[in-house]
C-alpha positions as CSV (number, residue, x, y, z in Angstrom):
1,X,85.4,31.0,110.0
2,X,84.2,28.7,112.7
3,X,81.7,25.4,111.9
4,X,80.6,23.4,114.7
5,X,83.4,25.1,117.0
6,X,86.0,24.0,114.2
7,X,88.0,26.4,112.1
8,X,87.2,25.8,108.2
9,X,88.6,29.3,106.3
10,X,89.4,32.4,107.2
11,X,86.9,34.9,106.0
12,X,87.7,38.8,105.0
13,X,85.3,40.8,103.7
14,X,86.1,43.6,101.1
15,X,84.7,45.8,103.1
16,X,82.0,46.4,106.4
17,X,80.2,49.7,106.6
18,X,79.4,50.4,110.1
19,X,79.2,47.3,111.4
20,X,75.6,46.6,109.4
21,X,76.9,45.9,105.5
22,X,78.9,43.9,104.4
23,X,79.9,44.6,100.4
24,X,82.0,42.4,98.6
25,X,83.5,43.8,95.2
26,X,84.0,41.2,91.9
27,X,85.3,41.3,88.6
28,X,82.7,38.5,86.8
29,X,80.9,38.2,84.2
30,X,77.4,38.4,86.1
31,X,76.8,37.9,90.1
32,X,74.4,34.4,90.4
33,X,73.7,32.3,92.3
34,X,76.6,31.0,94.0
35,X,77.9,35.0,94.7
36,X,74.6,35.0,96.1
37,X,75.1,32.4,98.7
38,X,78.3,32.9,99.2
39,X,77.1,36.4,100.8
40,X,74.2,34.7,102.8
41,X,77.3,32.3,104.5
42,X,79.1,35.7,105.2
43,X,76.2,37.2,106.7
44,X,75.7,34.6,108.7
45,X,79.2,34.3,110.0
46,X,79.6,38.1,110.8
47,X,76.2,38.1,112.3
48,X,74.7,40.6,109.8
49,X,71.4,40.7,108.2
50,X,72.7,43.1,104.9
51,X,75.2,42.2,102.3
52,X,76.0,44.4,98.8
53,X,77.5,42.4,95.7
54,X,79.1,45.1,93.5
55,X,80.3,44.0,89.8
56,X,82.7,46.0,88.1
57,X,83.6,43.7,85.0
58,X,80.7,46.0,82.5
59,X,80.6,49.6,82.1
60,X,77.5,49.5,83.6
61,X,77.7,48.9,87.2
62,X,76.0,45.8,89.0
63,X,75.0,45.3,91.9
64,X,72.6,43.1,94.4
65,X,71.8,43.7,97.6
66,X,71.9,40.4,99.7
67,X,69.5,40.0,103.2
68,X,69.5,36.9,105.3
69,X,66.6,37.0,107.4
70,X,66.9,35.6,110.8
71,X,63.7,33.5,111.4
């Protein structure tokens, strides 16, 4: 990942579908806020407008969808 022309972290999502989604996969106890913007940075970085969070810590599934909106 690049800030101000400076590398920061290296940044590998779980997974990209198509080149539009990016999902990102966690074991938590719920997704909030911080999962949340952690997305939005990713979208921004990759230079997508879509993200998915999907939990798998319940046995019910959850999941957020994430969209950064490029105004």
């Amino acid at each position: 990942m690049l800030y101000k022309g400076e590398k920061v972290d290296d940044y590998i999502p779980d997974l990209v579908v198509e080149y539009r989604v990016v999902v990102d996969t966690k074991t938590i106890e719920a997704i909030g806020g911080v999962e949340i913007g952690r997305m939005l940075n990713y979208l921004h970085i990759a230079g997508l407008s879509v993200g998915l969070l999907i939990n798998f810590k319940k046995p019910k599934l959850e999941w957020t969808r994430v969209v950064l909106s490029h105004n």
